[in-house]
Structures are given as structure tokens and as C-alpha cells.
VOBA-1610 file (N, C-alpha, C; in pm, whole numbers, padded with zeros to 5 digits, always signed):
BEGIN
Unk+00084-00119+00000Unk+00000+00000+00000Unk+00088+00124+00000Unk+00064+00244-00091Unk+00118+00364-00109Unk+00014+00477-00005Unk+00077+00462+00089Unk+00022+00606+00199Unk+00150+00720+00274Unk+00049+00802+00282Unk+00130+00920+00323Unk+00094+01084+00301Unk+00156+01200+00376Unk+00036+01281+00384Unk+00105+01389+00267Unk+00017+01477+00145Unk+00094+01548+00072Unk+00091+01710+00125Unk+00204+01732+00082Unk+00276+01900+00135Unk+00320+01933+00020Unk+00284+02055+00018Unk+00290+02158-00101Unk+00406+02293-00051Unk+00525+02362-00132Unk+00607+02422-00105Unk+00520+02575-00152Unk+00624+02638-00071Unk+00550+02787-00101Unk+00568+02858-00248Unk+00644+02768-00332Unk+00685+02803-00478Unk+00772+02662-00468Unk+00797+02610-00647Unk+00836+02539-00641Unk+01012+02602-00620Unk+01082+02474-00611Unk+01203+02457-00589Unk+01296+02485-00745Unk+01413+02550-00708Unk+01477+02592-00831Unk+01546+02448-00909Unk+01552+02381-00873Unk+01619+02236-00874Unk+01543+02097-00835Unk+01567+01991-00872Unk+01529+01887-00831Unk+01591+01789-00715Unk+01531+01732-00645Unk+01638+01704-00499Unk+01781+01651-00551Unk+01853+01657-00483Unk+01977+01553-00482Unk+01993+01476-00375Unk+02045+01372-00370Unk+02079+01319-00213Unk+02158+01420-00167Unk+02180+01409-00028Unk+02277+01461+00060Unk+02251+01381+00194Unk+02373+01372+00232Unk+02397+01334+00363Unk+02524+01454+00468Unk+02507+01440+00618Unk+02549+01525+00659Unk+02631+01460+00740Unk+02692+01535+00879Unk+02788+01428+01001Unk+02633+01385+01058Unk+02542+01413+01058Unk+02453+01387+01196Unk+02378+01266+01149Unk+02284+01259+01141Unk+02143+01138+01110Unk+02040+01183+01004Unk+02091+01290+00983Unk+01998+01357+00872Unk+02087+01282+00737Unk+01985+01254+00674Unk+02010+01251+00525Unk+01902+01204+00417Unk+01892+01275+00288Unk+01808+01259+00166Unk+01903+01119+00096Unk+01819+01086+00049Unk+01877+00965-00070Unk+01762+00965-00169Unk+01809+01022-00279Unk+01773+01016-00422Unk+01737+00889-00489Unk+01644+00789-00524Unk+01683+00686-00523Unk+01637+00687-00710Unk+01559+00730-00742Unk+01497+00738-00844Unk+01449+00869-00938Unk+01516+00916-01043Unk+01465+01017-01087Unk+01386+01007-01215Unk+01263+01041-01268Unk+01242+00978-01423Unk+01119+01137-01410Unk+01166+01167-01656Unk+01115+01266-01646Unk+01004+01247-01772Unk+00867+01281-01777Unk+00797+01270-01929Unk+00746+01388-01912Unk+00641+01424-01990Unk+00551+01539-02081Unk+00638+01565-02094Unk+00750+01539-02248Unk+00863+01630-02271Unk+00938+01657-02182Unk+00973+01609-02056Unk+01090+01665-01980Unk+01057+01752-01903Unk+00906+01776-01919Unk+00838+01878-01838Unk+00793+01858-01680Unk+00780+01731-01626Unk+00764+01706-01534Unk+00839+01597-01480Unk+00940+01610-01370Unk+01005+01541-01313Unk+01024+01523-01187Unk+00947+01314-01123Unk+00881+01322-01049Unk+01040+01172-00983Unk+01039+01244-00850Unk+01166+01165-00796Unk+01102+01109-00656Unk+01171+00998-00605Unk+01160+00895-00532Unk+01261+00873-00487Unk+01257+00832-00328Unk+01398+00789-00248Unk+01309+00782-00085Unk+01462+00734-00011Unk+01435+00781+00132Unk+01481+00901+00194Unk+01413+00965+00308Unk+01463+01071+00389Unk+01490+01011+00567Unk+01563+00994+00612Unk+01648+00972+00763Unk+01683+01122+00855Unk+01606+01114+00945Unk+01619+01188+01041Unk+01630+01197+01182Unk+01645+01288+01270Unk+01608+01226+01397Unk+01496+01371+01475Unk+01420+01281+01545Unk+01258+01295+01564Unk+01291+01296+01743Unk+01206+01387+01806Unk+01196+01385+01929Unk+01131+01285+02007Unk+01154+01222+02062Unk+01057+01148+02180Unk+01122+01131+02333Unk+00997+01080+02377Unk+01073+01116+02572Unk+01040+00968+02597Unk+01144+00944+02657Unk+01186+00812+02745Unk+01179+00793+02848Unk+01097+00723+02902Unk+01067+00666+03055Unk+01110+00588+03128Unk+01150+00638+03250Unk+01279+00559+03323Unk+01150+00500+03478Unk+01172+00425+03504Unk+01121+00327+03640Unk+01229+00334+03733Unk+01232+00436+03864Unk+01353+00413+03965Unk+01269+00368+04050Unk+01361+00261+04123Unk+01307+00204+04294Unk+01398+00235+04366Unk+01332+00307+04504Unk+01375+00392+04594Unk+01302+00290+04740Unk+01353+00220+04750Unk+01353+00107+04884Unk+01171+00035+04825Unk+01062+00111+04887Unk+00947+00030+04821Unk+00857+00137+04756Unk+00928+00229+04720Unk+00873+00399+04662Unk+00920+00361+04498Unk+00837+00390+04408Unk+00851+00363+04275Unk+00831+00477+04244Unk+00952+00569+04148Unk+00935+00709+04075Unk+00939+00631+03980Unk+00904+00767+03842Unk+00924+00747+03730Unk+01016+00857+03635Unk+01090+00892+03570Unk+01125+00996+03552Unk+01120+01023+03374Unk+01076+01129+03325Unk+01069+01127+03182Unk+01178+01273+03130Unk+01247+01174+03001Unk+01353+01286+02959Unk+01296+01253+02810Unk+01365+01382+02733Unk+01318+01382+02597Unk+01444+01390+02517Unk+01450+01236+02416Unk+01596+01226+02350Unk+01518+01215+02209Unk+01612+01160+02123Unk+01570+01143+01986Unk+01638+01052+01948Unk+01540+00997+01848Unk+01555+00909+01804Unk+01585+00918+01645Unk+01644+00774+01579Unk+01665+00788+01402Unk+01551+00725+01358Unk+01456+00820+01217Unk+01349+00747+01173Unk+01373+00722+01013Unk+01327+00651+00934Unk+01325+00693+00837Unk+01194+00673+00729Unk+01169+00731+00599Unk+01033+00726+00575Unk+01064+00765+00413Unk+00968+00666+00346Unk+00966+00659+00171Unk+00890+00751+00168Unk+00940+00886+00029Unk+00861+01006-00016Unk+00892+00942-00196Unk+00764+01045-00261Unk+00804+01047-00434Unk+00745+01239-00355Unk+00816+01298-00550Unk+00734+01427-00544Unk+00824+01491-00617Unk+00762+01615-00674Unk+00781+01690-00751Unk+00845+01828-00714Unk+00950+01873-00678Unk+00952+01985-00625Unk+00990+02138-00698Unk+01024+02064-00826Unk+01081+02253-00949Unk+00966+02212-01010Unk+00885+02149-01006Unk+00755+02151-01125Unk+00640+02242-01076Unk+00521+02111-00985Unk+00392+02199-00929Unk+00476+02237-00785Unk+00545+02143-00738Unk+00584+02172-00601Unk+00511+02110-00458Unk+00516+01937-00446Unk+00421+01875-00383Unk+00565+01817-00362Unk+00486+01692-00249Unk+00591+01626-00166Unk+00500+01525-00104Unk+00491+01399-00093Unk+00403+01274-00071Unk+00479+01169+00062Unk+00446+01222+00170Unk+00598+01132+00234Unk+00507+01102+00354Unk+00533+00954+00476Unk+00450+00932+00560Unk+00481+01052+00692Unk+00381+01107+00719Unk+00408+01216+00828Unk+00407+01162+00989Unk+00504+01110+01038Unk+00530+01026+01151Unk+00552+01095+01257Unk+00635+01204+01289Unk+00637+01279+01404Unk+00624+01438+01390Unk+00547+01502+01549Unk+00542+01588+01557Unk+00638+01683+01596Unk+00646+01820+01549Unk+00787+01881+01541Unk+00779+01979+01666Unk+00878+02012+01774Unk+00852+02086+01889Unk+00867+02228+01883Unk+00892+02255+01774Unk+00875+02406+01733Unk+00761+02428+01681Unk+00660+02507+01775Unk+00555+02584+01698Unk+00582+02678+01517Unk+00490+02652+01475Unk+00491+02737+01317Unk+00588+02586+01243Unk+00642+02498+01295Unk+00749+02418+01163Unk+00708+02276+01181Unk+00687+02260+01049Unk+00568+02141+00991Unk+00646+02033+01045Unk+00536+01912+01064Unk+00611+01782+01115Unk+00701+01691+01061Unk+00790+01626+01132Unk+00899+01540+00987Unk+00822+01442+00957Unk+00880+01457+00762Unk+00982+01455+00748Unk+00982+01596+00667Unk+00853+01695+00689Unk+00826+01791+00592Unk+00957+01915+00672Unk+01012+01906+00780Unk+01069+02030+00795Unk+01217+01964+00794Unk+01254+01876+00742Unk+01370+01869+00678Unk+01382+01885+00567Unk+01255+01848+00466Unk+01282+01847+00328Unk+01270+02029+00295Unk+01213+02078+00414Unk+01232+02263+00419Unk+01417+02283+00363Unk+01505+02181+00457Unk+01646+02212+00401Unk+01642+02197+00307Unk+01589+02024+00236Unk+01707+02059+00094Unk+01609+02101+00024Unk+01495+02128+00033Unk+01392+02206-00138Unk+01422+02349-00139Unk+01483+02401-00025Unk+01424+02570-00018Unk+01344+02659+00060Unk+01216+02620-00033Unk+01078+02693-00035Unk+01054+02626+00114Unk+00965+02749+00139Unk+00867+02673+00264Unk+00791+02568+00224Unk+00793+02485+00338Unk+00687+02338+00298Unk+00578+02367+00392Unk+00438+02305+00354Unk+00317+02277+00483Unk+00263+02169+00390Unk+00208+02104+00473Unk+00127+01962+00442Unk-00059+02071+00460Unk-00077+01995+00320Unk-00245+02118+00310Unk-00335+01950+00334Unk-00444+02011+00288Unk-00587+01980+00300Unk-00671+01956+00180Unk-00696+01814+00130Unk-00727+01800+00027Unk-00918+01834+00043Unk-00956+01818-00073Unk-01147+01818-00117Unk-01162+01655-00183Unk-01253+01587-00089Unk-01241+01445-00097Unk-01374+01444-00264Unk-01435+01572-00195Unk-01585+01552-00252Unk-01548+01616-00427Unk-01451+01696-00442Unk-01411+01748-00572Unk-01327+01600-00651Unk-01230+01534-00575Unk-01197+01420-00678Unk-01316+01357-00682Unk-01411+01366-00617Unk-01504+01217-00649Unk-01588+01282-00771Unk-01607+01407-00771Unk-01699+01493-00892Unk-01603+01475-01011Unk-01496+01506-01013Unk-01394+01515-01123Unk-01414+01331-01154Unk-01391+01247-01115Unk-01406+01099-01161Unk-01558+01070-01221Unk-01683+01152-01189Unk-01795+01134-01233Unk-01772+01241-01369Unk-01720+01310-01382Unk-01759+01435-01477Unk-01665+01402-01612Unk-01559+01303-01559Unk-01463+01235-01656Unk-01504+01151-01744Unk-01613+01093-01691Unk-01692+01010-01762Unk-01588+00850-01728Unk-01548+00839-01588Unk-01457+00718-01586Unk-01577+00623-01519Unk-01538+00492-01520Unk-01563+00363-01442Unk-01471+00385-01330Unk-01612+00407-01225Unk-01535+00404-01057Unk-01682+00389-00961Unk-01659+00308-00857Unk-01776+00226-00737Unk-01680+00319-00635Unk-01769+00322-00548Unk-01731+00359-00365Unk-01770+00293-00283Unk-01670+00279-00230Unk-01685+00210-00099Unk-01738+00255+00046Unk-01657+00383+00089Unk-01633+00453+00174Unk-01726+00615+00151Unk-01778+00675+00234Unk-01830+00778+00212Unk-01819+00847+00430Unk-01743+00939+00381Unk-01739+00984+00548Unk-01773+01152+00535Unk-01843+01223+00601Unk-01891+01330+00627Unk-01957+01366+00758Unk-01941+01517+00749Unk-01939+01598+00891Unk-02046+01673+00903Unk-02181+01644+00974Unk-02275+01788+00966Unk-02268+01890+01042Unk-02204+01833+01145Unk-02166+01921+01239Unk-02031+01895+01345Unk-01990+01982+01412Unk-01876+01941+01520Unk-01874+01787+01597Unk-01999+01789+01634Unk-01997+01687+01717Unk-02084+01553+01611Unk-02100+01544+01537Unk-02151+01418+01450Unk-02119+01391+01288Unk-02023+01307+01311Unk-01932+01225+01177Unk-02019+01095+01125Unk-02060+01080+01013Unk-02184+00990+00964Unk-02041+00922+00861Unk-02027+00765+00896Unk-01937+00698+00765Unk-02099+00582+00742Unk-02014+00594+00613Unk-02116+00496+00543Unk-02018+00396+00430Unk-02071+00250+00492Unk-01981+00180+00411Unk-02044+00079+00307Unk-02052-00006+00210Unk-02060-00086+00159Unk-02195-00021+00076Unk-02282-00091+00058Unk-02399-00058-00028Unk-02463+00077+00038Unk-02405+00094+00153Unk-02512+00210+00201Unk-02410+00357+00165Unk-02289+00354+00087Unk-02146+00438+00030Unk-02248+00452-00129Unk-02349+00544-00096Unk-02396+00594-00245Unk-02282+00687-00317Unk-02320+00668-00443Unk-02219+00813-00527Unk-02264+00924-00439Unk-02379+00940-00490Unk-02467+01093-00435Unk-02432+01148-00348Unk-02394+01013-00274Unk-02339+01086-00085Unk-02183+01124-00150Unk-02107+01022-00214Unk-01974+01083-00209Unk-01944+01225-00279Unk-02027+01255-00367Unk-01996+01402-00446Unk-02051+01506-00323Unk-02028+01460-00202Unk-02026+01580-00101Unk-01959+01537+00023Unk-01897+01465+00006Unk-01797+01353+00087Unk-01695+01466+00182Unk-01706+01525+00277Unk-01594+01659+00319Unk-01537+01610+00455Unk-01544+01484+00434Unk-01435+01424+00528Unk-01347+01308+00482Unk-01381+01207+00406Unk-01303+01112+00366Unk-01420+01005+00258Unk-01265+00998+00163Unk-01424+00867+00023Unk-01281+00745+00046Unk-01319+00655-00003Unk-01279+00543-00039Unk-01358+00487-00132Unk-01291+00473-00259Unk-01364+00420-00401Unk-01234+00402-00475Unk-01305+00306-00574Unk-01202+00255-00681Unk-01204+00329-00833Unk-01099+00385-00943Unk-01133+00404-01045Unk-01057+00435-01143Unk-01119+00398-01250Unk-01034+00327-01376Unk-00960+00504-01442Unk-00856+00515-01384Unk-00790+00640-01459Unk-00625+00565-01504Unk-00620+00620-01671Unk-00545+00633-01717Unk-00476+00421-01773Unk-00602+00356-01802Unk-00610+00254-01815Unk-00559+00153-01695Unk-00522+00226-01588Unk-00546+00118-01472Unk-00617+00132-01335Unk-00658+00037-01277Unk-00757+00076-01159Unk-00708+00093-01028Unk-00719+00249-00933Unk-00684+00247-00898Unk-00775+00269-00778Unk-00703+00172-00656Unk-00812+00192-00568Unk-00734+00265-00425Unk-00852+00371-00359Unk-00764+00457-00292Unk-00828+00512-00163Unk-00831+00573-00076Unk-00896+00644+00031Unk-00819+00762+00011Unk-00916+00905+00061Unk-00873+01030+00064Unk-00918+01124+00146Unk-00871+01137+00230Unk-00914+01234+00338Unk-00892+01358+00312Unk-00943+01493+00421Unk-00972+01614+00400Unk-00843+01690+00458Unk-00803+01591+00552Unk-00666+01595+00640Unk-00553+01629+00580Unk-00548+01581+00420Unk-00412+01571+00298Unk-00351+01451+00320Unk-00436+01285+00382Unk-00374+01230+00353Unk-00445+01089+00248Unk-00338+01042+00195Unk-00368+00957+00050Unk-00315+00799+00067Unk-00449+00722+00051Unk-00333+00586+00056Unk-00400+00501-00069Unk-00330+00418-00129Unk-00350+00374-00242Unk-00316+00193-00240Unk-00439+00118-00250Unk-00426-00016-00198Unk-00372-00107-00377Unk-00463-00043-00443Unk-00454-00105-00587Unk-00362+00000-00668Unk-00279-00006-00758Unk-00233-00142-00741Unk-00128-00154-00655Unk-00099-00281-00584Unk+00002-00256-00486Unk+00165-00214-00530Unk+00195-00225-00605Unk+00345-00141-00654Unk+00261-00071-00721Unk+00308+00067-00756Unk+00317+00127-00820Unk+00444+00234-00844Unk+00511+00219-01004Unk+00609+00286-01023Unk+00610+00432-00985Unk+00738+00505-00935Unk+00695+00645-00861Unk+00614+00748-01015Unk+00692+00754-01130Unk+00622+00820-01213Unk+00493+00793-01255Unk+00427+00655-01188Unk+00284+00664-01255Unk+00230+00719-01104Unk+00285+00699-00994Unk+00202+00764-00883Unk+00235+00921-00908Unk+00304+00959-00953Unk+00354+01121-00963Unk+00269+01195-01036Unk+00272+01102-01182Unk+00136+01151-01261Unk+00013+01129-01243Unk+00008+01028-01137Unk-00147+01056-01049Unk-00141+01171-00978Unk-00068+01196-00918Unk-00127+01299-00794Unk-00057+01417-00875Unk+00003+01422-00980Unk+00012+01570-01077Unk-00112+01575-01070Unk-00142+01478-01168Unk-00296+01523-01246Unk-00449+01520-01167Unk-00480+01432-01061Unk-00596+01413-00971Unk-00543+01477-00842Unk-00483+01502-00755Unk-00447+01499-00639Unk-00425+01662-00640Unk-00310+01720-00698Unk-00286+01835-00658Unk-00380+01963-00685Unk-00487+01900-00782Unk-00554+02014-00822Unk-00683+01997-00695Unk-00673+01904-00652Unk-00791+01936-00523Unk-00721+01973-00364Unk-00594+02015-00388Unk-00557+02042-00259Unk-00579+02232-00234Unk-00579+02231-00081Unk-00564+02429-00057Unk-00489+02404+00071Unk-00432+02547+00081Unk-00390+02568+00200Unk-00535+02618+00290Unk-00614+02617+00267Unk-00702+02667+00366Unk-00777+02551+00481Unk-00765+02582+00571Unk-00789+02460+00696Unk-00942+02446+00711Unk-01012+02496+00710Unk-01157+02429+00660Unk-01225+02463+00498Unk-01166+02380+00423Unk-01258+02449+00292Unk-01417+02371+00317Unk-01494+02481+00229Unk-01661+02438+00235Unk-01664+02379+00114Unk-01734+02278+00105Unk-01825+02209-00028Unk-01906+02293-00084Unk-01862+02270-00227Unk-01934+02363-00284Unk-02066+02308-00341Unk-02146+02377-00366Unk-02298+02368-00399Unk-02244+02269-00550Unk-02325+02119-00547Unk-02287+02073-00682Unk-02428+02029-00764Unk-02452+02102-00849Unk-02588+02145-00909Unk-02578+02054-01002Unk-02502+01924-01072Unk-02537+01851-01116Unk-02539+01681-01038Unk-02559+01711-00943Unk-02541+01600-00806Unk-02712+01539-00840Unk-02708+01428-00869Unk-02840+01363-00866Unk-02825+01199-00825Unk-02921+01156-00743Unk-02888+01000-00784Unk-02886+00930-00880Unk-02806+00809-00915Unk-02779+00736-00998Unk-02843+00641-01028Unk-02863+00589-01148Unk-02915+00459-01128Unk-02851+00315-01042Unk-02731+00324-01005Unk-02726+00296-00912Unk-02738+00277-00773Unk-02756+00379-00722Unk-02817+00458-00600Unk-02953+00398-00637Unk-03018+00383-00686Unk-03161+00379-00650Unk-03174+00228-00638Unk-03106+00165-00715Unk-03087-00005-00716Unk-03053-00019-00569Unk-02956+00020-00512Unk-02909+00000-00354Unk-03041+00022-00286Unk-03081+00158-00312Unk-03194+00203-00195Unk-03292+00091-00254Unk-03327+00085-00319Unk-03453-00085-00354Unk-03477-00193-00277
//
């Protein structure tokens, strides 16, 4: 499975990554670079190694008195990214720890701040805009998953036959559905959070995931932390939908 959360730079990067390694635990590794539309888009793959804060818990015995004492060391992590960074300017990498500086995004996004440049933030995708864009494409694609919010306190998921389209073209928390783009099927979950995981197919080469989330992925992301659903005036049930409700 291909998961992990995407971050968008504040402009793209003048260059494309290189590895680098340093004296410490930090280091990029380049593992894969490949370029098409003419050379126009070039989408790279590797690992990033860092070290991540966490606090360690110590157990002292003091005759029949049990302390505990907590210190905060760090540890080495490391985590598979693909992404584009002199093109649109995205970055696809698993977001594992939280960073102890207020304002600086979590690793592995505020290292890749060193080597891209640009400021990085991990945004917020529109679950309910890819699922409209896959209906409006005119592709072959089923749902599985349909998750939405009416309010603060009540999250409605709906799974299996009761995961109508209808419901997903307003989906503003998370879809899970399968669909046939670019002659293969791809099956995926997508949250509102910015994060993406992709079950079908299970490898996938980094340039065909790159030119997925060029072409489907980045155009439904914002930096804005609650976007609203927009009014979708060609939203009707399906003949499917009505077969379920039957």
C-alpha cells in the first residue's frame, strides 16, 4: 500500500532534490529520478532519515517507593517520499512525528524545508471534488467509503452498499472508491486531512504515482484549513443509487 500525507512548497524549488547526507542522522537519498511530458515534469523517489523527538521513561526504585522519571531524547526514523519539487511543487511522504517548534511542519516535511528551499506545509485535500472530477470524466469508478461531517460533534461513515455516489460528491471528510484512470484501476482512500493511501495497485512505479497525484491529487488540494463544499448542481442519484436504496 502507497500512503502518506501530501505538502505543497510555497513556490516550487529551483532544482530537483539531490541526495545529501550530513555528520549527523539527517540525510536525503535520491533513489529514483524519471522525467515525461517532454521533460516537463520530473517526479523523484527515495528515502529521507532523520532524527525525531521522543521522551523516554525511566522506572527508579527507591527502597518500596517507585518514581518514574521522563527525559526527551531522539531518536533515528526513516520514511519513503516520491514528489515533484521545481515543477507543481508537492511532496508525498509518511508524516510520523510531531515537530517541537511551533509554526514548523512535522517530519519529514521540515527537513525536506532544508534541501527544497521553499517553505513546505502539508495542506488539506477536497475528498468531494476528486469524487466529482471521476464522475464528470466520464470514468468507471464504485465507492466504498463515504465519510462526512454535519456538524462538530456528528461524523456519519457509510460503508458498503449504504457508500452511495450521491453521498460521495459531497464527501468533506473522507471517500474510499475505486477508479479506472489512465487505463489502470486504482483503488484509494482520501481524506480532507491531505492524507492519500492507495491499496490497488500494490506497486506502483513512482512516475505513474507522480502523474497521479500531478494530475488528480494536486488540483484538489488548498492551503485553507476548513474548505466548504461547494454547492454541486449537477449532483443527482444514480441509477445505481436507487438499485441500492430498492
Amino acid at each position: 500500500m502507497i500512503a502518506g500525507q501530501l505538502a505543497l512548497l510555497a513556490e516550487p524549488a529551483a532544482e530537483p532534490l539531490e541526495s545529501t547526507h550530513d555528520q549527523t542522522a539527517r540525510a536525503l537519498e535520491v533513489e529514483e529520478t524519471q522525467t515525461y511530458l517532454n521533460d516537463d515534469l520530473t517526479i523523484q523517489s527515495g528515502l529521507i532519515a532523520g532524527e525525531v523527538p521522543k521522551e523516554d521513561e525511566r522506572v527508579l526504585l527507591d527502597g518500596h517507593e517507585i518514581e518514574t522519571e521522563t527525559r526527551k531524547v531522539t531518536r533515528r526514523v526513516a520514511s519513503e517520499w516520491v514528489a515533484d519539487v521545481d515543477g507543481e511543487g508537492w511532496i508525498l511522504a509518511e508524516q510520523t512525528h510531531t515537530s517541537d517548534l511551533e509554526h514548523e511542519p512535522d517530519w519529514p516535511f521540515n527537513d525536506f524545508s532544508r534541501y527544497a528551499g521553499p517553505e513546505i506545509a502539508p495542506v488539506r485535500l477536497k475528498p468531494w471534488e476528486f469524487v466529482r472530477t471521476q464522475r464528470d470524466e466520464g470514468r468507471e469508478w464504485t465507492v466504498e467509503m463515504v465519510t462526512q461531517e454535519s456538524n462538530l460533534d456528528d461524523v456519519s461513515i457509510e460503508w458498503g452498499h449504504g457508500a452511495l455516489k450521491s453521498k460521495a460528491t459531497d464527501a468533506d471528510v473522507g471517500a474510499a472508491l475505486t477508479t479506472f484512470w489512465n487505463d489502470v484501476h486504482i483503488r484509494l482512500v482520501i481524506y480532507a486531512s491531505g492524507y492519500l493511501a492507495i491499496w490497488e495497485p500494490e506497486e506502483m512505479k513512482p512516475e505513474l504515482l507522480g502523474r497521479f497525484i500531478h494530475e488528480e491529487i494536486v488540483p484538489i488540494a488548498t492551503f485553507e484549513d476548513e474548505p466548504e463544499v461547494e454547492e454541486d448542481e449537477t449532483n443527482q442519484a444514480t441509477l445505481e443509487d436507487e438499485r441500492v436504496e430498492a
